[in-house]
C-alpha positions as CSV (number, residue, x, y, z in Angstrom):
1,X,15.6,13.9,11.9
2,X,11.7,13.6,12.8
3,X,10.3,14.0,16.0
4,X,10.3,10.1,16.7
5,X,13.9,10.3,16.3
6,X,14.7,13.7,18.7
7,X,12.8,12.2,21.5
8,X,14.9,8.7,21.5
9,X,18.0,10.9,21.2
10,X,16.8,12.6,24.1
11,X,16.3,9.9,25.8
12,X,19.7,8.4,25.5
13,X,21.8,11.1,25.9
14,X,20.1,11.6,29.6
15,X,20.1,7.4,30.5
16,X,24.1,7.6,29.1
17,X,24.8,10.6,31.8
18,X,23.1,8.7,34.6
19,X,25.1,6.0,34.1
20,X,28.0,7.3,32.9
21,X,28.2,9.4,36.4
22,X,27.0,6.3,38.5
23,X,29.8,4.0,37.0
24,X,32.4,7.4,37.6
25,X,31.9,7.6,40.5
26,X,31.9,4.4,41.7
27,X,35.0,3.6,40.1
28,X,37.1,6.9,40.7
29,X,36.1,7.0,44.5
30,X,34.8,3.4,45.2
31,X,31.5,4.1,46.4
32,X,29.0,1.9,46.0
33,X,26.2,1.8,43.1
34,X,23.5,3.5,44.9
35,X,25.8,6.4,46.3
36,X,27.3,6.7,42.5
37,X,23.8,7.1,41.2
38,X,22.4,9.7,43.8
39,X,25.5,11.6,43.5
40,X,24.9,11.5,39.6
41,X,20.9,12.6,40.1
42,X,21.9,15.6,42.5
43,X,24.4,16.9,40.1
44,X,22.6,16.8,36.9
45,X,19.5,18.8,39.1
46,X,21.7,21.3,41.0
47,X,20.0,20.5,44.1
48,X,22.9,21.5,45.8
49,X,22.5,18.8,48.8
50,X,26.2,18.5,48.8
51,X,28.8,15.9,47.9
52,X,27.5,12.1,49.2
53,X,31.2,11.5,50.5
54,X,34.6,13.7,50.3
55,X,35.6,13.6,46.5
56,X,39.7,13.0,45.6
57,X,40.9,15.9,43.0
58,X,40.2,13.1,40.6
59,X,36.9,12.9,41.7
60,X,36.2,16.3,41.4
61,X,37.8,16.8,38.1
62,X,35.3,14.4,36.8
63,X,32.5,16.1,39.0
64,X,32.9,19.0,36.9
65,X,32.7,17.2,33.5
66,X,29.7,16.2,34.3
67,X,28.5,18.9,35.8
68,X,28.7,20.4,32.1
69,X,27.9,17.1,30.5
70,X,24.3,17.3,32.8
71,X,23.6,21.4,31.8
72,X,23.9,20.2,28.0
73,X,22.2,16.8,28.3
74,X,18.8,18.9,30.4
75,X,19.2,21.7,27.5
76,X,18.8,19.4,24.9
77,X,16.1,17.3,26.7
78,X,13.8,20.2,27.9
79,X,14.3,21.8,24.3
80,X,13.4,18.9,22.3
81,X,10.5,18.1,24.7
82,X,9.2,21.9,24.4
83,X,9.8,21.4,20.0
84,X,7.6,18.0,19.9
85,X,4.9,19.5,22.2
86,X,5.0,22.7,20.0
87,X,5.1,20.8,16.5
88,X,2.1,18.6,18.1
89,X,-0.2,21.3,18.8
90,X,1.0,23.7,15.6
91,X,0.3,20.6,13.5
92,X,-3.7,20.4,15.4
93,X,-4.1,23.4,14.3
94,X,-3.4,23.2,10.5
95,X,-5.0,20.3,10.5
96,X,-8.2,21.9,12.0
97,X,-7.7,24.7,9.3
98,X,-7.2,22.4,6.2
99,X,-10.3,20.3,7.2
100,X,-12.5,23.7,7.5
101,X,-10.9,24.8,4.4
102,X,-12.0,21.0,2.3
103,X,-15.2,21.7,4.4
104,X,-16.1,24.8,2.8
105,X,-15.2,23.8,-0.9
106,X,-17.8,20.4,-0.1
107,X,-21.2,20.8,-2.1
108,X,-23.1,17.2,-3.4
109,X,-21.2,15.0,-1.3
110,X,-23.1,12.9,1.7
111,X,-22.7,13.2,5.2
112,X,-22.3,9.9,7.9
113,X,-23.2,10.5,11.1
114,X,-21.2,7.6,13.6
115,X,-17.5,6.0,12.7
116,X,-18.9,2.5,13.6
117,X,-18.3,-0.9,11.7
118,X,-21.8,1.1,9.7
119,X,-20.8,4.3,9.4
120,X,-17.4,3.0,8.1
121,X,-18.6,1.1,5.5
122,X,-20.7,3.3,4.3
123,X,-17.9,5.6,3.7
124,X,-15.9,3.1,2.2
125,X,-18.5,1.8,-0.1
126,X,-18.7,5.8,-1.2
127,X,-15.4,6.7,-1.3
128,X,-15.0,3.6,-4.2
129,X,-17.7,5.1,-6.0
130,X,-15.6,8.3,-6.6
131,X,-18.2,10.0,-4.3
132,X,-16.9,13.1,-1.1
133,X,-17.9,12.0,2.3
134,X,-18.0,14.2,5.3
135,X,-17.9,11.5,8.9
136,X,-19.8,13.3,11.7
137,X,-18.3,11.7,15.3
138,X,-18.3,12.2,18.9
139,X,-15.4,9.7,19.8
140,X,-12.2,11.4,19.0
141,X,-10.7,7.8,19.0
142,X,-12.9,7.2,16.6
143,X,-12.3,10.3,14.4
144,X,-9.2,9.7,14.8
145,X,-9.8,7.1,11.9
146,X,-11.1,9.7,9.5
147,X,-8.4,11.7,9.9
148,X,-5.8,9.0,9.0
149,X,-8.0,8.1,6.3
150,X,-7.7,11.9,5.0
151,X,-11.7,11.9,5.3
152,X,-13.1,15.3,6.6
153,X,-14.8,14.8,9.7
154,X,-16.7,17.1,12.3
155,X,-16.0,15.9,15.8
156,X,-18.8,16.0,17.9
157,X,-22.7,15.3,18.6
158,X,-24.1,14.8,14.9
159,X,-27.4,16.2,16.5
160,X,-26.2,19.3,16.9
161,X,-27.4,21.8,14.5
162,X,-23.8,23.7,14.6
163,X,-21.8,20.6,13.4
164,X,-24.4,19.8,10.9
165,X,-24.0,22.8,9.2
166,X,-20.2,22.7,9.5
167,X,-20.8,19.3,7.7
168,X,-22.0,21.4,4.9
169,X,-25.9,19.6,5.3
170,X,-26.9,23.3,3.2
171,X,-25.0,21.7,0.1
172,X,-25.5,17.8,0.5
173,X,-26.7,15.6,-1.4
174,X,-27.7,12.5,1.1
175,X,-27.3,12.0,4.9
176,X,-26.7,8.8,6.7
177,X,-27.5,8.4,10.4
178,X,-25.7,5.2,11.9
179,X,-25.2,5.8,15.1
180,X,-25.5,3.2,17.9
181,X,-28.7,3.7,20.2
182,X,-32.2,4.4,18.2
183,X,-33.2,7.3,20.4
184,X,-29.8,9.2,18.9
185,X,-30.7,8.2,15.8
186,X,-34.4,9.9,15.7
187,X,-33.1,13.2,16.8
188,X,-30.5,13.3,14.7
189,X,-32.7,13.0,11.8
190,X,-35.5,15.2,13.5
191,X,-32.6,17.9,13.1
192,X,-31.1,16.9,10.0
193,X,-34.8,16.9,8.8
194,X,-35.2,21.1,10.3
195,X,-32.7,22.0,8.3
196,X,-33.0,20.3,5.2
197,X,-36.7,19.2,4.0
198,X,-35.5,18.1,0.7
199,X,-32.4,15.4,1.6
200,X,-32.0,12.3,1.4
201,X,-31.9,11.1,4.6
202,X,-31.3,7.0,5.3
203,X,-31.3,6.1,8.7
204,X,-30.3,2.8,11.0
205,X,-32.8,0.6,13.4
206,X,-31.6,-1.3,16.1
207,X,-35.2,-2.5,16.9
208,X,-37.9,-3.1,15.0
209,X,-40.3,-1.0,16.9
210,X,-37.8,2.5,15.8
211,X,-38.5,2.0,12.4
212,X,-41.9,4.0,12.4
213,X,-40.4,6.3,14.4
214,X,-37.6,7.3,12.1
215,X,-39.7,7.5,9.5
216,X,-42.7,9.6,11.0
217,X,-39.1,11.7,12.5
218,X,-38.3,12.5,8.7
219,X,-36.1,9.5,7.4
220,X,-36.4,8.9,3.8
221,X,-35.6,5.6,4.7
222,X,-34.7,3.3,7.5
223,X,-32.5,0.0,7.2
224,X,-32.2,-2.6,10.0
225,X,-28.4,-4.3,10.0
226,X,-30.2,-7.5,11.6
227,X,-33.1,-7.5,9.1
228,X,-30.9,-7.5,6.4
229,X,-28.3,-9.8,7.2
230,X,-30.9,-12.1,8.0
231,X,-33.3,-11.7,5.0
232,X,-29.4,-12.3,3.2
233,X,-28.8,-15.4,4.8
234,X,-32.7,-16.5,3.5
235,X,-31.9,-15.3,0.1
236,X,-28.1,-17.2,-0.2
237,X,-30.0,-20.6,0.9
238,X,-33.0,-20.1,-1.3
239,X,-31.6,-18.2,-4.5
240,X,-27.8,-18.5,-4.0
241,X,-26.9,-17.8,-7.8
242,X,-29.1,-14.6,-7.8
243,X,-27.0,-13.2,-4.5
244,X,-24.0,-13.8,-7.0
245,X,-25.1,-11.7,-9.6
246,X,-25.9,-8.8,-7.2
247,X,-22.6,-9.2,-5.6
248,X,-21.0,-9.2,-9.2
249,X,-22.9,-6.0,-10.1
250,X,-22.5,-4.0,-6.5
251,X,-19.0,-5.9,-5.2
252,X,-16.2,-4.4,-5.5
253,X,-14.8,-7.0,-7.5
254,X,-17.4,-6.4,-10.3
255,X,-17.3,-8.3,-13.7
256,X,-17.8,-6.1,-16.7
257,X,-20.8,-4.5,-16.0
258,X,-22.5,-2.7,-13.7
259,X,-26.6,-1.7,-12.3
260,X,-26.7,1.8,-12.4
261,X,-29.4,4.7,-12.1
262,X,-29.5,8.0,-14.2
263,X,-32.2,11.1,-14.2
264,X,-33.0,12.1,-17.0
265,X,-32.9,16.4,-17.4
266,X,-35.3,18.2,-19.2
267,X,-32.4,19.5,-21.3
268,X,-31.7,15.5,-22.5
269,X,-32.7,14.8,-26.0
270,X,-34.4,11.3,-24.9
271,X,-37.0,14.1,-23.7
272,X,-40.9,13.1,-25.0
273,X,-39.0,9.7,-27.1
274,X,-40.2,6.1,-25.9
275,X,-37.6,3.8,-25.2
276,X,-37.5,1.8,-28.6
277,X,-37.7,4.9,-30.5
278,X,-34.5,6.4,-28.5
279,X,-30.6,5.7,-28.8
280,X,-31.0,3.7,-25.4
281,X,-30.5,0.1,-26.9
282,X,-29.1,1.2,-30.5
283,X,-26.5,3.8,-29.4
284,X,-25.7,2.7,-25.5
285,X,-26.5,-1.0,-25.5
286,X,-27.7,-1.3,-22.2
287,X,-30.3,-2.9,-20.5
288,X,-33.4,-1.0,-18.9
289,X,-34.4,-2.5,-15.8
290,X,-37.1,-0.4,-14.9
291,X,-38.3,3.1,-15.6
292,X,-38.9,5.3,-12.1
293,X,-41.4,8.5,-13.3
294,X,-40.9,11.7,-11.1
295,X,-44.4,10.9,-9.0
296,X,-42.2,7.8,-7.8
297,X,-44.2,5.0,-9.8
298,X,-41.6,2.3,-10.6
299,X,-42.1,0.4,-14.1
300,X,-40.1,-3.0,-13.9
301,X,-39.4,-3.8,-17.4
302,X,-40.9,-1.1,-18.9
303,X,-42.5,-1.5,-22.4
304,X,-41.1,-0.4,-25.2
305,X,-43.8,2.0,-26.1
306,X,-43.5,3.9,-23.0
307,X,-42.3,7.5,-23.3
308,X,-39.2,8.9,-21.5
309,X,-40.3,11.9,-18.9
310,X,-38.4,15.0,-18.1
311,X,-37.2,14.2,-14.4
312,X,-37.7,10.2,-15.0
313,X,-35.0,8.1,-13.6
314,X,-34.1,4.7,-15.9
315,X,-32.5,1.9,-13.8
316,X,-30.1,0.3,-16.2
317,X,-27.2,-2.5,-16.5
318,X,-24.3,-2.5,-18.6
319,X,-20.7,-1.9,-19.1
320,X,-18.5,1.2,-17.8
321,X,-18.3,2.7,-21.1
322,X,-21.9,2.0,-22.1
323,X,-23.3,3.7,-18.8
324,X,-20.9,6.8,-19.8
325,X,-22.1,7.0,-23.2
326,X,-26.0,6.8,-21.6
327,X,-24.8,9.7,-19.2
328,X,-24.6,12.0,-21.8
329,X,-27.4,11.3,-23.4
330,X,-29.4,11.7,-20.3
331,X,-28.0,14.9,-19.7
């Protein structure tokens, strides 16, 4: 029997001695509904105010039943009462212990700071990827969300410097600030930036006028919901197929193939080899979009002469299996 199931128990067992005493009572001794009841409410409390009228041996004979019928009702109320509040706040606390447990294991996973309609995608569009998440958020209601989701979450001011490091921001590999108001935003990422000058660090604009400010605060960069969706709107009335074929390749209902990114290692044998000399078209069969170098010059459509770099990132499309076989030879 779960907890739901005690309580309503509970809860009818008391409601069938109230009334089973007030309809006694009122037809054993023929007193009226409201004396049947009060008689019923100071016997199940032992107040001890004393009987409402005189009681016939009859009356008293069922007195008694009830008297025992009330002490077993209470016991069984009060104890399942004290089990559910028990259960409630053991359960808090392995819950709290499991999530600092999956905390501490985290390493290359991204942190979201704010559980709005933002912060939510993001962690959806992540999550589909195959990719850990840790949701920073003051609103417990909100948490509350992560928690159902099984999502570990920090509850609390993501520019706090404590519940950025229990966000495990030592071992992360990007950071997303989404909260609501600009000004949180900017010293969130002022902290986040303290503690780790390397990340990744994408931030939301409300305004136009924060953007420079997140930036010269540390963002890597800074993405404006209302810029976007209406630069989108432009694009789907000026270039409509185009959209498509981004939505195909980022959607989650994705055709056969997909736009992906991969670094090359200075271990990978594609090392010092230009891209029609290496097993990129003959042995993957993808397509390379564009060649990023490590100083951060992007080559759209790079030549076929030009040589693969340790630390180079290649921007390619193709199919799952394709990209998988590139993987390894990029690593």
């Amino acid at each position: 029997m779960n907890t739901r199931q005690r309580l309503l128990l509970a809860l009818i067992l008391l409601t069938t001695v109230v009334l089973g005493g007030t309809l006694g009572f009122h037809l054993l001794e023929g007193w009226s509904w409201f004396d049947g009841f009060y008689m019923t409410l100071t016997t199940m409390t032992t107040i001890g105010y004393g009987e409402v009228h005189p009681l016939s041996h009859a009356g008293r004979i069922f007195n008694s039943f009830m008297i025992v019928a009330a002490v077993l009702a209470g016991a069984f109320v009060i104890a399942t009462f004290s089990q559910t509040l028990l259960e409630f706040e053991f359960g808090k606390v392995l819950d709290r212990r499991r999530m600092e447990r999956e905390l501490a294991k985290l390493s290359g996973h991204y942190i979201i700071c704010g559980a709005g309609r933002v912060g939510r995608t993001v962690v959806r569009q992540l999550l589909a990827r195959g990719q850990s998440c840790v949701l920073i958020e003051r609103d417990p209601l909100r948490a509350k969300w992560a928690e159902d989701e099984r999502i570990p979450v920090v509850v609390g001011n993501a520019s706090s410097e404590e519940n950025l490091q229990k966000a495990r921001i030592d071992t992360a590999q990007g950071f997303v600030s989404a909260v609501t108001t600009d000004a949180e935003n900017i010293y969130i990422v002022l902290t986040a930036r303290g503690l780790r000058p390397d990340l990744k660090i994408i931030a939301r604009a409300s305004e136009e006028e924060a953007t420079s400010k997140l930036l010269r605060a540390g963002a890597s960069q800074v993405l404006s919901p209302y810029h976007f969706i209406g630069h989108r709107m432009a694009q789907l009335l000026l270039r409509p197929n185009v959209i498509d074929f981004v939505d195909a390749a980022f959607g989650r209902e994705r055709l056969d193939f997909e736009i992906s990114e991969l670094k090359i290692t200075d271990k990978s044998a594609l090392v010092g080899k230009k891209l029609a000399d290496s097993a990129i078209p003959r042995q993957a069969g993808v397509i390379v979009l564009a060649l990023k170098s490590a100083d951060g010059k992007m080559t759209f459509n790079p030549p076929p002469e030009s040589v693969i770099q340790a630390d180079d990132c290649l921007i390619v499309i193709g199919g799952d299996e394709q990209l998988r076989l590139l993987e390894s030879l990029a690593t």
